[in-house]
Residue frames as a rotation matrix with the C-alpha (Angstrom) as fourth column:
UNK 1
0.133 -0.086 0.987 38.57
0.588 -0.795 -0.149 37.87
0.798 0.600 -0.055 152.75
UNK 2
-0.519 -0.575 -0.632 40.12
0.850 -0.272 -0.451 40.38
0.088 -0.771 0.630 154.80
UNK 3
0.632 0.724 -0.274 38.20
0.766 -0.637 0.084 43.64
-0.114 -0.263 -0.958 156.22
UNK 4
-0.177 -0.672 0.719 39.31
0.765 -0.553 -0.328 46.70
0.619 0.492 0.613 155.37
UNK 5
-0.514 0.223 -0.828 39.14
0.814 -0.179 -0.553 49.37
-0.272 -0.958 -0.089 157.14
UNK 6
-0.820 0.358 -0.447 36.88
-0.550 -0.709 0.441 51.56
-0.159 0.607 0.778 154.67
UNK 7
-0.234 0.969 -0.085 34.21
-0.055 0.074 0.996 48.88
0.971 0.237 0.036 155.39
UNK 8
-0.531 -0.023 -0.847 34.63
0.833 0.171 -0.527 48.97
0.157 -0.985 -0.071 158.66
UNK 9
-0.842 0.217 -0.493 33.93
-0.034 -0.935 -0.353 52.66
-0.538 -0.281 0.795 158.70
UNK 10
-0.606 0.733 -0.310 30.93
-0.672 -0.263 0.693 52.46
0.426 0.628 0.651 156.04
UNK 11
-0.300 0.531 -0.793 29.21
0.725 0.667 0.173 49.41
0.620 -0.523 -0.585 158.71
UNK 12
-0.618 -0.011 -0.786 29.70
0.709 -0.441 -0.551 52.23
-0.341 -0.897 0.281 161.51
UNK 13
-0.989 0.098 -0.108 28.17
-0.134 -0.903 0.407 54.79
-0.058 0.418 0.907 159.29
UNK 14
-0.508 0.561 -0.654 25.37
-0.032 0.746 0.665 52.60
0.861 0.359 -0.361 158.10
UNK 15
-0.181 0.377 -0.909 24.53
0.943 0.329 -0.051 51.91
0.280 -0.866 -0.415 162.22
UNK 16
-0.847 -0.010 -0.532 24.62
0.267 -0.873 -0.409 55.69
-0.460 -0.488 0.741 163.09
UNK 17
-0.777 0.580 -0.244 22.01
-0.591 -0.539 0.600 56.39
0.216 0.611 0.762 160.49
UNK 18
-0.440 0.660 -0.608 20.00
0.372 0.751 0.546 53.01
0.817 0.014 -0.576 161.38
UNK 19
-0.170 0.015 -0.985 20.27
0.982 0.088 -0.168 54.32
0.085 -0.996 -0.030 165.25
UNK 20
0.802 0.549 0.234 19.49
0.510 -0.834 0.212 57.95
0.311 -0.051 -0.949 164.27
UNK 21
0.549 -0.524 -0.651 22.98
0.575 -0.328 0.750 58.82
-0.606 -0.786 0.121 165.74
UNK 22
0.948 -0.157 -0.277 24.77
-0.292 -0.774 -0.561 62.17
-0.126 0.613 -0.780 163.93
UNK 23
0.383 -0.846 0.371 28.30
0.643 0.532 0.551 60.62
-0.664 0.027 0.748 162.54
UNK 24
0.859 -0.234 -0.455 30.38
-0.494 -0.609 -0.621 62.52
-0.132 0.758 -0.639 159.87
UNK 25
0.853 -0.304 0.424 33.49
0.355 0.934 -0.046 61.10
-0.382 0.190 0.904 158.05
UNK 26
0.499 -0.762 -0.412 36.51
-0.441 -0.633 0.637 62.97
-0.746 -0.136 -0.651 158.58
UNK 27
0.943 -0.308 0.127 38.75
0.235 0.347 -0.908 63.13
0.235 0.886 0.400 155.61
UNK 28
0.709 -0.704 0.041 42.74
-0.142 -0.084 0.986 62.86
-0.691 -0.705 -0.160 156.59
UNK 29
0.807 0.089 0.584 43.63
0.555 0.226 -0.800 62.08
-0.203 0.970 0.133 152.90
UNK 30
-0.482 -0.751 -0.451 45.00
0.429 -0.652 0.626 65.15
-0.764 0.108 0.636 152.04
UNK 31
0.502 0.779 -0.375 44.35
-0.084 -0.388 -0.918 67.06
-0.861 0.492 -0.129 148.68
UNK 32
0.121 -0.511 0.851 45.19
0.640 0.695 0.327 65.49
-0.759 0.506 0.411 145.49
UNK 33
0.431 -0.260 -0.864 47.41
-0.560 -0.828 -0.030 67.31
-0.707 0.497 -0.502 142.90
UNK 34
0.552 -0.517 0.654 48.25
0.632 0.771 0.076 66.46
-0.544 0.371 0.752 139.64
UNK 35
0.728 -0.397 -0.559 51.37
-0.270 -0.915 0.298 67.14
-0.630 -0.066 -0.774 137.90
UNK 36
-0.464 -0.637 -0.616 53.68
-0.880 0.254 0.401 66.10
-0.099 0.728 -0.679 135.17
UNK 37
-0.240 0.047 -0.970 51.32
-0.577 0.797 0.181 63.37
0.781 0.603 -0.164 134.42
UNK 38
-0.691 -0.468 -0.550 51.37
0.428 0.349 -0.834 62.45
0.583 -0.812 -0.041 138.72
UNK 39
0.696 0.702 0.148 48.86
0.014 -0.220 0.975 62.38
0.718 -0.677 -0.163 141.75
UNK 40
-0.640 -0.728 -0.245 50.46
0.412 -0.056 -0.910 63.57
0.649 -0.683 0.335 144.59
UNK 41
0.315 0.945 -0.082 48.86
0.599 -0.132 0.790 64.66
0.736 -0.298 -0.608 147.64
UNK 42
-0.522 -0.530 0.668 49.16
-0.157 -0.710 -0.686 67.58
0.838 -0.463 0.288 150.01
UNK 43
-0.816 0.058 -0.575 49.41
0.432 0.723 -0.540 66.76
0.385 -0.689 -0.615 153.05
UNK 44
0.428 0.876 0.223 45.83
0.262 -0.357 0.897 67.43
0.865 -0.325 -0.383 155.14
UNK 45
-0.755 -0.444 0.483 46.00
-0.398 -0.276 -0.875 69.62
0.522 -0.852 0.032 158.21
UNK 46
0.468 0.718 0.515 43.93
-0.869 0.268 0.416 67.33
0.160 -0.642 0.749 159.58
UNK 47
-0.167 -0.785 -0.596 46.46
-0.681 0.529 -0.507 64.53
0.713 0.322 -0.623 160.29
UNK 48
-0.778 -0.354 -0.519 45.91
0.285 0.537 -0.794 62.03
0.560 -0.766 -0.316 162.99
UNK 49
-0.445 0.820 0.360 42.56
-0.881 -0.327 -0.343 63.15
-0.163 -0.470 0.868 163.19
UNK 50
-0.480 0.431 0.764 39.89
-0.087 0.844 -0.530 60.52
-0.873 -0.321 -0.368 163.65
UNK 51
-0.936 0.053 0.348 37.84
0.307 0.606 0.734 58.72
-0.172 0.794 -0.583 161.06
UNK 52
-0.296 0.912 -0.285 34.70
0.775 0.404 0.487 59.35
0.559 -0.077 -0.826 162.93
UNK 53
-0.770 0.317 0.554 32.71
-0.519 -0.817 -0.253 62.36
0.372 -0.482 0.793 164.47
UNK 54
-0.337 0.800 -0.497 29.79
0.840 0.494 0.225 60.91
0.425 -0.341 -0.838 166.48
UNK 55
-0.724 0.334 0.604 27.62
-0.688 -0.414 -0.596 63.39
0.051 -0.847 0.530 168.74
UNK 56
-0.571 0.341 -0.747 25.78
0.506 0.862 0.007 60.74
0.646 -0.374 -0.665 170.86
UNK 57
-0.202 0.568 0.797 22.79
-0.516 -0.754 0.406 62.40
0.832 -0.330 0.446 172.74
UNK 58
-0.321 -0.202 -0.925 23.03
0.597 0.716 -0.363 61.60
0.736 -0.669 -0.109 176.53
UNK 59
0.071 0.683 -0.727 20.22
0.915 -0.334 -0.225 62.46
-0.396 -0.650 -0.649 179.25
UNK 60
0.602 0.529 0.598 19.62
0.798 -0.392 -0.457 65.31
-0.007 0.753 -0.658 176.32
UNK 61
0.526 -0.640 -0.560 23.31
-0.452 -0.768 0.453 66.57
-0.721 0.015 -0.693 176.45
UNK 62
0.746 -0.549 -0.376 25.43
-0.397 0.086 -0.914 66.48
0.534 0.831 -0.154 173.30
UNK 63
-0.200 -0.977 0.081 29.07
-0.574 0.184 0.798 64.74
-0.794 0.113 -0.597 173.53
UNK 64
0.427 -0.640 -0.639 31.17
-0.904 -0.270 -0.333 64.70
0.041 0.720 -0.693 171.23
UNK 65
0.359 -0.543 0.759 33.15
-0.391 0.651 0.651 61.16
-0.847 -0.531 0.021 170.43
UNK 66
0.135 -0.689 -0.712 35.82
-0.977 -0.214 0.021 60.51
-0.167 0.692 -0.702 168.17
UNK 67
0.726 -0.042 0.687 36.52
-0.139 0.969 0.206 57.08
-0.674 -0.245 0.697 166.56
UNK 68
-0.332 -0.596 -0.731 39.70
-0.936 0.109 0.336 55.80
-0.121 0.796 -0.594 164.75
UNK 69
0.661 0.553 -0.508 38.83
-0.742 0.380 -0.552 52.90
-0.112 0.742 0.661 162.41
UNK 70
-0.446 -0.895 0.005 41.58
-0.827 0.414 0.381 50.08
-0.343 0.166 -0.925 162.58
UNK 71
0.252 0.094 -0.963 41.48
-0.472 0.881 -0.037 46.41
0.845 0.463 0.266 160.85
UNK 72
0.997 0.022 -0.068 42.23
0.053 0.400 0.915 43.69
0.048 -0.916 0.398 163.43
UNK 73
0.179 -0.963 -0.201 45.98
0.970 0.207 -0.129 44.00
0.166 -0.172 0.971 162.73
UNK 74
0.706 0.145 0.693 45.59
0.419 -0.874 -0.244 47.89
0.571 0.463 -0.678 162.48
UNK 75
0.086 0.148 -0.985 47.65
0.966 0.229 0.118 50.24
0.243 -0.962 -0.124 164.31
UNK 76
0.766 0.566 0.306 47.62
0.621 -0.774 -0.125 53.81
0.166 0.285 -0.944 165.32
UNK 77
0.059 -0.841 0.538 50.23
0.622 -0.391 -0.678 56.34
0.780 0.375 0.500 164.15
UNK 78
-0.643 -0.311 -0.699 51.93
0.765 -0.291 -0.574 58.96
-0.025 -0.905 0.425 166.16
UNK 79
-0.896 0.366 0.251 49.91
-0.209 -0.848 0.487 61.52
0.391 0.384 0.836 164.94
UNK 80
0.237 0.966 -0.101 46.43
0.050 0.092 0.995 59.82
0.970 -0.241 -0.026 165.91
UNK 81
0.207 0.437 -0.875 47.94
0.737 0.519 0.433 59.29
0.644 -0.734 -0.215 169.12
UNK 82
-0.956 -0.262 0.130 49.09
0.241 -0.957 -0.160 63.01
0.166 -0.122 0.979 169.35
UNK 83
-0.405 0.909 0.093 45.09
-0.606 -0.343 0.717 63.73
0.684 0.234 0.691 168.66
UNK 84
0.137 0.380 -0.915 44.05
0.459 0.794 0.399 61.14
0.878 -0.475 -0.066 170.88
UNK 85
-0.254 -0.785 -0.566 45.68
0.912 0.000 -0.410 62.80
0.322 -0.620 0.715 173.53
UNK 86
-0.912 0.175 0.371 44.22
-0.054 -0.948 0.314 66.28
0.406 0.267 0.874 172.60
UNK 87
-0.279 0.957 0.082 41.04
-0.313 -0.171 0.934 65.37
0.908 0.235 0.347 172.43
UNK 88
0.150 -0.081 -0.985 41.40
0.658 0.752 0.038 63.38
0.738 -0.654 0.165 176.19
UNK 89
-0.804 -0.518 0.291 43.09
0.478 -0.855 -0.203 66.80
0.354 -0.024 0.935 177.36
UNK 90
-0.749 0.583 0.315 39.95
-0.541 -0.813 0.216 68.33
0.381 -0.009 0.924 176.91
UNK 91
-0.682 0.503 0.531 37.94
-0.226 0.546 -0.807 65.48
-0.696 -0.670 -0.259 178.76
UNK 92
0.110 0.739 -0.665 36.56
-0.961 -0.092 -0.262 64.42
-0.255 0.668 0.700 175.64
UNK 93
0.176 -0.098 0.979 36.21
-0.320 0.935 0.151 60.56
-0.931 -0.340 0.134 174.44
UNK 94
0.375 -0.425 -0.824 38.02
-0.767 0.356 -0.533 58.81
0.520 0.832 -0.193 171.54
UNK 95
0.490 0.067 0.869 37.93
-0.202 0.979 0.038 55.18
-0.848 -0.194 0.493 171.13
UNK 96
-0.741 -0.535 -0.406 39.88
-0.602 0.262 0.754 52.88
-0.298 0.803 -0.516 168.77
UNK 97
0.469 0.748 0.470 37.25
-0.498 0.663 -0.558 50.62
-0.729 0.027 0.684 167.34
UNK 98
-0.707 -0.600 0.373 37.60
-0.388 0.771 0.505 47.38
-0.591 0.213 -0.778 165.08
């Protein structure tokens, strides 16, 4: 059976809460509309945002660290790697994780 990458992210979740560590699950979805009978979705302005918020508490300073969520074949769109970039920019840390 193949991982997905919605249990990936619910293992990671699962450890943050075991480890006490603040995590939040970033929806990128969009917002479902229905219409003639049809789910469609508008797009989220949160595109190519990570999966994951962490704030990891280090020699009692906050940081901030972003995770994207991939299967082993996964792989990451331009958008994440637009946001990836951003968030680097600003000397901040975002990891792909598996």
């Amino acid at each position: 059976m193949k991982e997905t990458e919605a249990q990936i992210q619910k293992a990671i979740l699962q450890y943050g809460g075991y480890k006490r560590i603040l995590m939040h699950r970033i929806n990128v979805i969009g917002t479902p509309l229905h219409k003639a009978g049809k789910t469609i979705y508008r797009p989220s302005t949160n595109a190519g945002m990570a999966d994951i918020h962490a704030t990891v508490v280090v020699g009692h300073i906050p940081v901030s660290v972003w995770l994207e969520v991939k299967t082993a074949k996964g792989r990451v769109s331009p958008n994440q790697k637009l946001f990836s970039e951003t968030v680097t920019a600003a000397k901040g840390f975002y990891y792909v994780v598996r």
